[in-house]
C-alpha positions as CSV (number, residue, x, y, z in Angstrom):
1,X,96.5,132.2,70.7
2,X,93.5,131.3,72.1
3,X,90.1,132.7,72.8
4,X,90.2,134.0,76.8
5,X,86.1,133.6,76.8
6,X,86.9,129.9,76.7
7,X,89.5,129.9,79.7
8,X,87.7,128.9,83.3
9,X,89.8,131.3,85.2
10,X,89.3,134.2,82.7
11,X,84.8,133.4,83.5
12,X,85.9,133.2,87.5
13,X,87.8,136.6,87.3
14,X,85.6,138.1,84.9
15,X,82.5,137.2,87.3
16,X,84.7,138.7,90.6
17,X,84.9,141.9,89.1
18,X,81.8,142.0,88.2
19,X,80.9,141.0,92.0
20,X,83.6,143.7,92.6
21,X,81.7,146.4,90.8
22,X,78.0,145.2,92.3
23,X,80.3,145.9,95.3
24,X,81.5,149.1,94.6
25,X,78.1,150.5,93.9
26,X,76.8,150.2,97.4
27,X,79.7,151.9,98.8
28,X,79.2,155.9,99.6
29,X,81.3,157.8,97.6
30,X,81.8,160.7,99.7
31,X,85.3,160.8,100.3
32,X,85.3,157.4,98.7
33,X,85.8,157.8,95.0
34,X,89.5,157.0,94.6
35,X,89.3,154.1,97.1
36,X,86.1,153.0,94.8
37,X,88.3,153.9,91.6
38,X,91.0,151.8,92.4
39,X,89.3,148.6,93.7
40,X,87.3,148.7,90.4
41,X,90.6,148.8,88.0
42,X,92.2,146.3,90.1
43,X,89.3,144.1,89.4
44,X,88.8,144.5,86.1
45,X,92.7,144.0,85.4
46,X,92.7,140.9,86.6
47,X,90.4,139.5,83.3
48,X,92.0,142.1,81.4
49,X,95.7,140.9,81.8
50,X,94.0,137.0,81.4
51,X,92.7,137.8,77.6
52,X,95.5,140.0,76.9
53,X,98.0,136.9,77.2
54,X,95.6,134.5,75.5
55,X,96.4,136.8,72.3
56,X,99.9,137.0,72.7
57,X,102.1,135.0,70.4
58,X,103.9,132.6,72.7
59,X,103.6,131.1,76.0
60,X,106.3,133.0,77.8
61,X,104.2,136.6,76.6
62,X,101.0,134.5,78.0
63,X,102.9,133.4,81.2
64,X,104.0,137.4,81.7
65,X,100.5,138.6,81.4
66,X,99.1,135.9,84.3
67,X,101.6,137.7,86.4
68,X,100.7,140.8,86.1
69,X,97.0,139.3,87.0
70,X,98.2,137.5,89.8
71,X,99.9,141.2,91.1
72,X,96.2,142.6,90.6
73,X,95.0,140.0,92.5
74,X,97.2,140.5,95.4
75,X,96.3,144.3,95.2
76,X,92.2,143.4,95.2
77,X,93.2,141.7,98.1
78,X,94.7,144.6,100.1
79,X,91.9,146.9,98.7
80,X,89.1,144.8,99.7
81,X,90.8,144.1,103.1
82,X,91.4,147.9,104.2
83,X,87.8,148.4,103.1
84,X,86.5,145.9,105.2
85,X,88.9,147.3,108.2
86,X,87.3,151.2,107.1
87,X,84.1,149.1,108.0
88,X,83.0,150.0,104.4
89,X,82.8,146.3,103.2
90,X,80.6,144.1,105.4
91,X,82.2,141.0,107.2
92,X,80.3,138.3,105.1
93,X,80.6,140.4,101.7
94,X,84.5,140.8,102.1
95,X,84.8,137.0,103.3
96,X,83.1,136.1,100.2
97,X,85.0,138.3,97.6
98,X,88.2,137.4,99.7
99,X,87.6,133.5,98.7
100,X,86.8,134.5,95.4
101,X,89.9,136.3,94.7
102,X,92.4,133.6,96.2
103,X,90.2,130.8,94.0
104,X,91.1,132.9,91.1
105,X,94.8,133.7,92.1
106,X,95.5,130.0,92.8
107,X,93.9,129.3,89.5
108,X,96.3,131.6,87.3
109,X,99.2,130.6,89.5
110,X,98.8,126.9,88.1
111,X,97.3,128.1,84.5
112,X,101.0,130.0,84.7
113,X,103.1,127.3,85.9
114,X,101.7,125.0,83.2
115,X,102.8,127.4,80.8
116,X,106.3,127.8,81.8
117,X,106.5,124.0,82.2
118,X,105.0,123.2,78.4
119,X,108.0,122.1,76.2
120,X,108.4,125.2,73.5
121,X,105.7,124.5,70.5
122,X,108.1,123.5,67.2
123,X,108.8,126.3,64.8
């Protein structure tokens, strides 16, 4: 168990959906609100899942957690990508986000693969 506040790629992820939510609040809701809904949650699960597996017990339980992240990440993706095609994201803004979000998958793809690499701690 570790503290998640402490983990790079919980700050990165934590900081994109707060990007995410800056984001969000420029968009018009009319006709708009579950779109906005979902892109938010998505975001936001990402550094949710992240801390949730730094208090789990073991390494495996930490390693399932980053792939539920990594699944949020994917889905951010596809949000922010049919936004920017509903011309409701601008070209830079999405670009930008877009990076973010890959950084941050890449990121928990290796923070997970260390994990299930690490020899079992002794009992």
């Amino acid at each position: 168990m570790q503290d998640f506040r402490n983990l790079a790629v919980w700050q990165k992820a934590h900081r994109l959906a707060l990007g995410i939510h800056r984001l969000a609040l420029g968009m018009p809701r009319r006709g708009n609100t579950a779109y906005i809904s979902q892109i938010r949650r998505a975001a936001e699960s990402i550094s949710a899942n992240i801390a949730e597996g730094a208090g789990r017990g073991s390494d495996a339980d930490f390693a399932r957690c980053l792939q539920i992240a990594i699944g949020s990440s994917s889905e951010l993706e596809s949000h922010l990508q049919f936004g920017a095609d509903a011309e409701m994201i601008p070209p830079k803004e999405f670009e930008a986000r877009k990076g973010e979000v890959i950084e941050v998958r890449r990121m928990l793809i290796g923070l997970r693969k260390r994990l299930l690499s690490s020899p079992p701690a002794p009992q």
